[in-house]
N, C-alpha and C positions, 0 to 999 in steps of 0.2 A: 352431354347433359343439356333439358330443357332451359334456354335462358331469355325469359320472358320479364324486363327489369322495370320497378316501376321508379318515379321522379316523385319524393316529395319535400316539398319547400316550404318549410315552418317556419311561421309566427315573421316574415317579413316583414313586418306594418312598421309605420311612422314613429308611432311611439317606440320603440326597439331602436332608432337609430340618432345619431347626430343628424345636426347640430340643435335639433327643440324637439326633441323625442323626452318625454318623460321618464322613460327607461331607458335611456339611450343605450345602446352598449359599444362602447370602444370597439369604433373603425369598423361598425357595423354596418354601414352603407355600401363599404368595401367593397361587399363580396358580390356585389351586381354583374360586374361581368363573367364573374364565375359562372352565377347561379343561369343566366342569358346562355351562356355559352352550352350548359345543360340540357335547359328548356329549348335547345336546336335539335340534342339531340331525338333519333326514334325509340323512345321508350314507348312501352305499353301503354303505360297509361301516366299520366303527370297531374299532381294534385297540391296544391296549397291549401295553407294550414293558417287558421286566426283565432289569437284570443277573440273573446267578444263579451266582455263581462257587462253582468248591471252594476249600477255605480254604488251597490252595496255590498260588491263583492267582498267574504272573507280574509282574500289576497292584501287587500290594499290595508296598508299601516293607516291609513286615516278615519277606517272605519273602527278600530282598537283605542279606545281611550286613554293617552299617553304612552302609547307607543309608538316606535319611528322605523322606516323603513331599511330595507338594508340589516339594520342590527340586531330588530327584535324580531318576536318569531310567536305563532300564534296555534292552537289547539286545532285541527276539523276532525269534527264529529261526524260517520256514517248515521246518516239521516234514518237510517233504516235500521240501525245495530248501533247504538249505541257506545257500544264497548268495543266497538273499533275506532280507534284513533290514535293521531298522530301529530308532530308538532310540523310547522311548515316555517318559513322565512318568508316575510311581511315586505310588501315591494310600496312601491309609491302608488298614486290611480294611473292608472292604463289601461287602453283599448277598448274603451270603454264603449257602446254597441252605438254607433251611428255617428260618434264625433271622428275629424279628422285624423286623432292618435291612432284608431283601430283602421284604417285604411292602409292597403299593400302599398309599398312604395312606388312612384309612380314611373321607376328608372325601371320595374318590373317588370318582363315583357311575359303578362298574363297574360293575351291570347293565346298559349300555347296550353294552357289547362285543360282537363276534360270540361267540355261545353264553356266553353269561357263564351262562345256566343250567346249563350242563353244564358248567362249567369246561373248555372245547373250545379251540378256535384265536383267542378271543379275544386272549392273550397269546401274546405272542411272547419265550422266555426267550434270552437273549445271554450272552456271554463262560463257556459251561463247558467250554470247552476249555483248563486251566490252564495253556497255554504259549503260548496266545494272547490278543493284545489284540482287542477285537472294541466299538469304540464303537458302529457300525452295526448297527438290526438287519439289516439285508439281509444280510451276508458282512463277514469283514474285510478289512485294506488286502491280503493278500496276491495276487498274478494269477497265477505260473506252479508249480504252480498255486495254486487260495484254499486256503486251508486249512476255515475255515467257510463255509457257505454256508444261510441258513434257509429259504430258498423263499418268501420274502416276495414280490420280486418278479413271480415264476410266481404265486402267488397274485392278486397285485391285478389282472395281466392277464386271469386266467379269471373274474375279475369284473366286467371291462369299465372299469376304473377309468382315470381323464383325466387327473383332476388328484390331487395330494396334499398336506394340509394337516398340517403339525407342530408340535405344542407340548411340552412339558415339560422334562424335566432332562440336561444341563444345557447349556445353549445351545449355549456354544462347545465343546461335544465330542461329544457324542451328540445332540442333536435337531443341531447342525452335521451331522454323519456323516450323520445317515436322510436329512436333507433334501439332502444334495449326491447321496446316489447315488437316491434318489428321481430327479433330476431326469440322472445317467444313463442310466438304465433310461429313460426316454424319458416321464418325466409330469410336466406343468406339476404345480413344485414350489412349496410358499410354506411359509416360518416367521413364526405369528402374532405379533406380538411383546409382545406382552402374558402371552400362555401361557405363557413361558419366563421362562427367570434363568441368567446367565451363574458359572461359579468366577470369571471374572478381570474382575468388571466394567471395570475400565480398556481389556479389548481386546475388548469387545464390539463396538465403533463398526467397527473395519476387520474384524471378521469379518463383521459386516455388509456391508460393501465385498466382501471376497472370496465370500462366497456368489450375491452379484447377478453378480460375474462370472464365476460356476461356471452359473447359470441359476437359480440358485434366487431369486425373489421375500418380503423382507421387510416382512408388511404388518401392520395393525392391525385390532381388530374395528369399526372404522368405514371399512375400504377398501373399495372394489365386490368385490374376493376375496373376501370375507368374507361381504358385505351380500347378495351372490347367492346366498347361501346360506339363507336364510329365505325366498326367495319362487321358487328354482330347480322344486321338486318340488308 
C-alpha cells in the first residue's frame, strides 16, 4: 500500500496550556516532546493548526449575557440557512487574533512545518468567523451549506497524502474534530495518544470508543502506526 503520512498538530497555543493559559488544559504542555519527537519525523507534509478568533467570537461565555463558561452552552446559527443549528459549549476568551494566548508554544519546534520559513501554509488559522464554531480545521459542523471551509482537505490530496496522524489540543474537541473528518475525507485516520490531553479527562475513555467507531484509530508511539514511521521513507 501507498503510505504517504501527513503530521498535523492542533491548536497548540498558549492559551490551551498551563500554568496562564486561559484554557489551560491539564498537563497540556506535556505533550512537547511527543509532539518534537514527531516533528523529526519524515512525513509528507506537517501542518499546525490555531484558533484565531475576534474577540466577539460566539465561543466565548463572556460575549452571552449571564452566561459562564464551561457550563453553559450557546445556539449557532448557519449564517446562510438559518434552520440549521445547533447548541455548542461556551468556553472562557481565547486565542484571541494577535495576543500572546493565540501564539504556538514556544517549546514548539515549528521549523519543521511546511514553510515555516516563510510563515506560508504551514499553519492553518480556525474559528475567525465570529458566529461560527469551527473546532475542525477542515470546515465546521455546518452541511447545507458549511459555512467555513479551509481547503485542508484539497490540500493533503494534491499531496498524495494516505494516512493522517493527530496530536495536540484538545483531545476531546479539536484534535477529536480533525481526526473524525480526516477520516471522512477518506484517509486512514489515527490520534497518538500520548500527543494529546483531553478538557474532560473523565470522558476521554468513550471518546475513545466513539472515534474508533467513526474510523478513526487510537494509538501509541509504540504501535506499528507510529513505528512505521521511522523506517517507512
Amino acid at each position: 500500500m501507498v503510505f504517504r503520512p501527513a503530521l498535523i498538530v492542533v491548536d497548540f497555543q498558549e492559551d490551551f496550556c498551563p500554568p496562564n493559559g486561559s484554557l489551560a488544559v491539564p498537563e497540556g504542555r506535556d505533550i512537547a516532546p511527543v509532539v518534537n519527537k514527531l516533528l523529526s519525523l519524515p512525513f509528507v507534509t506537517k501542518i499546525a493548526t490555531k484558533d484565531w478568533h475576534p474577540a466577539d467570537h460566539m465561543s466565548f461565555a463572556a460575549n452571552h449575557a449571564g452566561k459562564q463558561p464551561f457550563t453553559d452552552f450557546a445556539t449557532v446559527v448557519n449564517p446562510a440557512n438559518p434552520d440549521e443549528r445547533y447548541e455548542t459549549r461556551l468556553w472562557p476568551v481565547h486565542c484571541v487574533q494577535g495576543t500572546r494566548g493565540a501564539e504556538l508554544v514556544p517549546e514548539l519546534e515549528a521549523g519543521h512545518f511546511d514553510d515555516a520559513v516563510n510563515g506560508g501554509g504551514g499553519v492553518v488559522e480556525k474559528g475567525q468567523d465570529a458566529r461560527i464554531e469551527m473546532y475542525s480545521p477542515f470546515y465546521d459542523k455546518f452541511t447545507s451549506p458549511r459555512g467555513c471551509d479551509s481547503g485542508l482537505a484539497g490540500r493533503l490530496r494534491d499531496a498524495g497524502i494516505t494516512h493522517v496522524y493527530v496530536v495536540g489540543l484538545a483531545a476531546d474537541y479539536c484534535v477529536r474534530s480533525c481526526a473524525e473528518d480526516a477520516a471522512r475525507e477518506g484517509f486512514r485516520s489515527y490520534v497518538i495518544d500520548e500527543g494529546t490531553r483531553p478538557v474532560d479527562k473523565g470522558n476521554w475513555a468513550q471518546c475513545k470508543t466513539e472515534l474508533e467507531e467513526l474510523g478513526v484509530k487510537v494509538v501509541t508511539m509504540q504501535s506499528d502506526e507510529v513505528q512505521r514511521l521511522m523506517t517507512a521513507f
